[in-house]
N, C-alpha and C positions, 0 to 999 in steps of 0.2 A: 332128438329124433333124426335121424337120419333121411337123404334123401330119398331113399328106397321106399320109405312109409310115408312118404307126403300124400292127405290127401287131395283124391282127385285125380290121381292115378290110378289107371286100371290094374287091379289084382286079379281078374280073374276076365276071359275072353279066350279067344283065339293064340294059339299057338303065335301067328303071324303077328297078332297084336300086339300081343306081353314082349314079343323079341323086340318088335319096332319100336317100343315104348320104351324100355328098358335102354337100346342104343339113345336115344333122342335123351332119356334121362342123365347117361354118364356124358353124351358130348354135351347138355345144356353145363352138369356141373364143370366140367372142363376150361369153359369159357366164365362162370362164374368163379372160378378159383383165381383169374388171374386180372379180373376186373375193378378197378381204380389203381392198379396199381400205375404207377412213372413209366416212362421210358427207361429213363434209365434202372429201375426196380425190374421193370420186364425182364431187361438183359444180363440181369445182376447174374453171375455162375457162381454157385457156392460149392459143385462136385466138380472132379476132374472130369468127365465127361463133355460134351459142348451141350446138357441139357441146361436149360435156363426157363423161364416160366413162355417168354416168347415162342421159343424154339419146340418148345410139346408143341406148340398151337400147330406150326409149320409142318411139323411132323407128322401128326394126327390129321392133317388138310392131306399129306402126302397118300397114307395111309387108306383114305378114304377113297382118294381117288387109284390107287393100285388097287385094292380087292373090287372096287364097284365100276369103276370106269375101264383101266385096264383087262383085269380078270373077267367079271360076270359081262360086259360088254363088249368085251374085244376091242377095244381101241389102242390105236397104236399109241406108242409112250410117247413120241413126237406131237401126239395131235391131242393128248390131254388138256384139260384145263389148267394146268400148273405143273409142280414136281411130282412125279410119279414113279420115281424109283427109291427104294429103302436105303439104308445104311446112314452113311453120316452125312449125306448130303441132305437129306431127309430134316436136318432140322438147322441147316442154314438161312441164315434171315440175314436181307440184303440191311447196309447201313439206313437206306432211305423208308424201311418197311416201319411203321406206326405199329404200334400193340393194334390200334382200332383197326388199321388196313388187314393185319393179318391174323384179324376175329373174323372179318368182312374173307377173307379171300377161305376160311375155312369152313364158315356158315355156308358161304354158295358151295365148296366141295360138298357139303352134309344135302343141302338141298337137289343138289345133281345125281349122288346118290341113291337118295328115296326116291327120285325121280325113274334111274335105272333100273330100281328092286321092284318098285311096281309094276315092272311090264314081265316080273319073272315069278314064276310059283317057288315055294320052298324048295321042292323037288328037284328044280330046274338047276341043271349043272354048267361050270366051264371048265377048262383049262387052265391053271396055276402052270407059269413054267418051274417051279422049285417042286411044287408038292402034287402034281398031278392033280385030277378029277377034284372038285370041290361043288357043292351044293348050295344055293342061296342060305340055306341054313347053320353050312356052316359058315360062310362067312359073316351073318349076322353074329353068330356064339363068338368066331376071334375077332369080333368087330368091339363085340361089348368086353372083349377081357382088353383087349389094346387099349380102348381110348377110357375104361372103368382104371388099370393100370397107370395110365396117363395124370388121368385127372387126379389121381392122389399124390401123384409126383407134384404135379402143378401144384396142389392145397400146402403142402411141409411147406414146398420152397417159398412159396407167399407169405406162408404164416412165419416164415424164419425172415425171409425178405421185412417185416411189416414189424416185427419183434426189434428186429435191430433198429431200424428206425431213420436207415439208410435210402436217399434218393428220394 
């Protein structure tokens, strides 16, 4: 069973609900996908890419805090709680950063979040400087495809990281 049909989870409520639910769903699996693994397993790269099981977390921390801090709150990129701009910086992880530290630093991004969304109706719109006008709504939909996207990156590379048998 998948974790879509776990129960205990609402299938049926509020619009607001089912989206909230749904995000909290893919970012719990997110952080479950990359959980016992090493330090050194964290960082293992197996694509050309700079993604590695670590680096989603980082990313996905960035990620949260650009649509919900940045965009829906307006705060400047300077005064965020962390990295808040995209691209490849986005998933750089300092040598001294812990898998735990940068579970920890992306749980408070998710929690400051929901914190944000709560003082906004679905309705309620900001400013994207790339895409213009955007909605609470939709940034919860590309909230759930980015880090639901994510998280399946993270499960392969764990389950290849954990198969090999390496770290």
């Amino acid at each position: 069973m998948t974790a879509a049909l776990n129960p205990g989870r609402p299938f049926t409520g509020s619009e607001r609900q089912l989206l909230e639910d749904t995000l909290q769903l893919h970012r719990d699996e997110l952080v479950t996908a990359v959980e016992g693994l090493s330090e050194q397993q964290a960082r293992q790269r197996l694509v050309p890419s700079l993604t590695t099981p670590i680096s989603l977390i980082k990313h996905c921390a960035a990620a949260e805090r650009i649509w919900f801090q940045r965009t829906l709150a307006g705060i400047p990129v300077d005064e965020c709680d962390g990295h808040a701009v995209g691209g490849d910086g986005s998933f750089h992880v300092d040598p001294h950063d812990t898998l735990h530290d940068v579970i920890a630093e992306y749980t408070a991004a998710c929690v400051r979040s929901d914190a944000i969304a709560a003082e906004h109706s679905l309705d309620d719109t900001a400013e994207h400087p790339l895409v213009g006008e955007v909605s609470l709504r939709f940034i919860y939909l590309g909230m759930i495809g980015e880090i639901s996207r994510h998280a399946g990156h993270a499960d392969i590379l764990a389950e290849q990281i954990r198969a090999s048998g390496t770290g």
